[in-house]
C-alpha positions in Angstrom: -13.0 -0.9 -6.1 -14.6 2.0 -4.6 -15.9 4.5 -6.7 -13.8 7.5 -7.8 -10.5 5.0 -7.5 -8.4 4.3 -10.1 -5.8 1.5 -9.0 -1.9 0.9 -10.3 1.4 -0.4 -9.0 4.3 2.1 -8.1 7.4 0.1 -7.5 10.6 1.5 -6.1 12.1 1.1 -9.5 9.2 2.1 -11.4 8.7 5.7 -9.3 9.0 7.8 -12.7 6.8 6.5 -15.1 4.6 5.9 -11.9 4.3 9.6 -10.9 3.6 10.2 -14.4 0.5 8.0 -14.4 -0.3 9.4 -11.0 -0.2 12.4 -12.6 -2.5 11.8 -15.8 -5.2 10.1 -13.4 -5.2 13.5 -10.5 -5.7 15.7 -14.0 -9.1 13.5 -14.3 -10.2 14.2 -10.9 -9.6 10.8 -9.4 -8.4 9.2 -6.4 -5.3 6.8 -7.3 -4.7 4.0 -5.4 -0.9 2.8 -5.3 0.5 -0.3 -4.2 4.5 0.5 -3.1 7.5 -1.2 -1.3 8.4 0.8 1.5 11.3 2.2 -0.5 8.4 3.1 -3.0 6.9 5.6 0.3 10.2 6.6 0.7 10.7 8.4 -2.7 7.3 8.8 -2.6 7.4 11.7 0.6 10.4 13.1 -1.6 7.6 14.4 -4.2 4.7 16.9 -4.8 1.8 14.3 -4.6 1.3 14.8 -0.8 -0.5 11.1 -0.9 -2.0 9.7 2.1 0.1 6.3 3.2 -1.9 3.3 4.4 -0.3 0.3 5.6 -2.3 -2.8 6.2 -0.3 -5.5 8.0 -0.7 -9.0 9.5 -1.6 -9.2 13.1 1.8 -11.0 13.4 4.4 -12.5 11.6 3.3 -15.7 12.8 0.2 -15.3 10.7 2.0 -15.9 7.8 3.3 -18.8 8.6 0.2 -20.7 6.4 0.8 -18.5 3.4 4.8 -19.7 3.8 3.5 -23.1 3.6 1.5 -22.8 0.7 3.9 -21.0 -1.3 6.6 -24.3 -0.5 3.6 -26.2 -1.5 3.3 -24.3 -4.5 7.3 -25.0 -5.5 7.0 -21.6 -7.5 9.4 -20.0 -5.3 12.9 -20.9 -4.0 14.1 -21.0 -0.6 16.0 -17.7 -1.3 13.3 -16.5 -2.3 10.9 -17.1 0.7 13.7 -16.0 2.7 13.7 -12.5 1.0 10.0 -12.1 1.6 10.2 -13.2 5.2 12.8 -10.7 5.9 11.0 -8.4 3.5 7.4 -8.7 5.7 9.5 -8.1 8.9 11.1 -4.9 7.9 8.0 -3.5 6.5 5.9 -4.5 10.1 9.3 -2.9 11.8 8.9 0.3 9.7 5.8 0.8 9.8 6.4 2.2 13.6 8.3 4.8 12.3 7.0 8.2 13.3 5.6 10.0 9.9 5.8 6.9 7.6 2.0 6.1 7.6 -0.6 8.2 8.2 -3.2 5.0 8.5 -1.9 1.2 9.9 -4.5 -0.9 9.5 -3.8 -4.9 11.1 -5.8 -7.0 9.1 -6.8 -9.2 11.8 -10.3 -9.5 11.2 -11.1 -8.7 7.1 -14.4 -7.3 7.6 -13.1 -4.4 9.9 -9.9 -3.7 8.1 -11.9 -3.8 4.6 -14.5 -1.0 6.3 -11.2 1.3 7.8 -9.9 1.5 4.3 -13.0 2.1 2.9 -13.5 5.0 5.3 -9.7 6.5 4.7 -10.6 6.4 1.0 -13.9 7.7 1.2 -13.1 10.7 3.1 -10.3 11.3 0.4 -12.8 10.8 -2.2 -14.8 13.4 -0.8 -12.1 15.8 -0.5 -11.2 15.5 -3.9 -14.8 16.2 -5.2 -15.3 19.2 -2.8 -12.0 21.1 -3.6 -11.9 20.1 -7.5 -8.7 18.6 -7.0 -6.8 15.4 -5.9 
């Protein structure tokens, strides 16, 4: 976690109690990092919080193909479920070419390059936030 961060999970179906928080943690100054479903950016552009939207993708769908395999290994999930997230992955790749969406992609292809173009996107944020007083 960089420094300045504060991390939390905004689903699509947890939006108002997550714009609360997001709320309480820009009154302290601080960068918060969210984790949403597409769904989640959606409603998200609808508010005040003028957020910047990063997606980090696979290369390819294809490159989840091991992490398919060790989920059926796993036998935690059901076929259904795999399904959904299959279909789920694709969408989100598919929408993340729509114009406006995402203001950052980043294909994590190789983690050491996609760990350092985050870190950049949230540094500069970081440093925005501490010059201007606000989030």
């Amino acid at each position: 976690m960089l420094p300045g961060t504060s991390s939390s999970t905004l689903s699509s179906r947890g939006t108002c109690m997550g714009l609360a928080a997001v709320r309480v943690v820009q009154a302290m100054n601080r960068i918060c990092v969210l984790d949403v479903d597409l769904q989640g950016v959606r409603n998200l552009k609808k508010t005040d919080l003028r957020p910047i939207y990063i997606f980090v993708q696979p290369p390819s769908l294809e490159v989840l193909a091991p992490q398919e395999q060790r989920l059926r290994q796993r036998n935690t999930e059901t076929e259904e479920s795999l399904a959904k997230r299959l279909v789920a992955a694709q969408a989100d790749m598919e929408s993340s070419k729509e114009p406006g969406l995402f203001d950052l992609i980043i294909v994590n292809d190789n983690l050491d390059k996609a760990y350092w173009s985050l870190k950049e996107a949230l540094s500069e944020e970081i440093k925005k936030a501490q010059g201007t007083g606000c989030s």
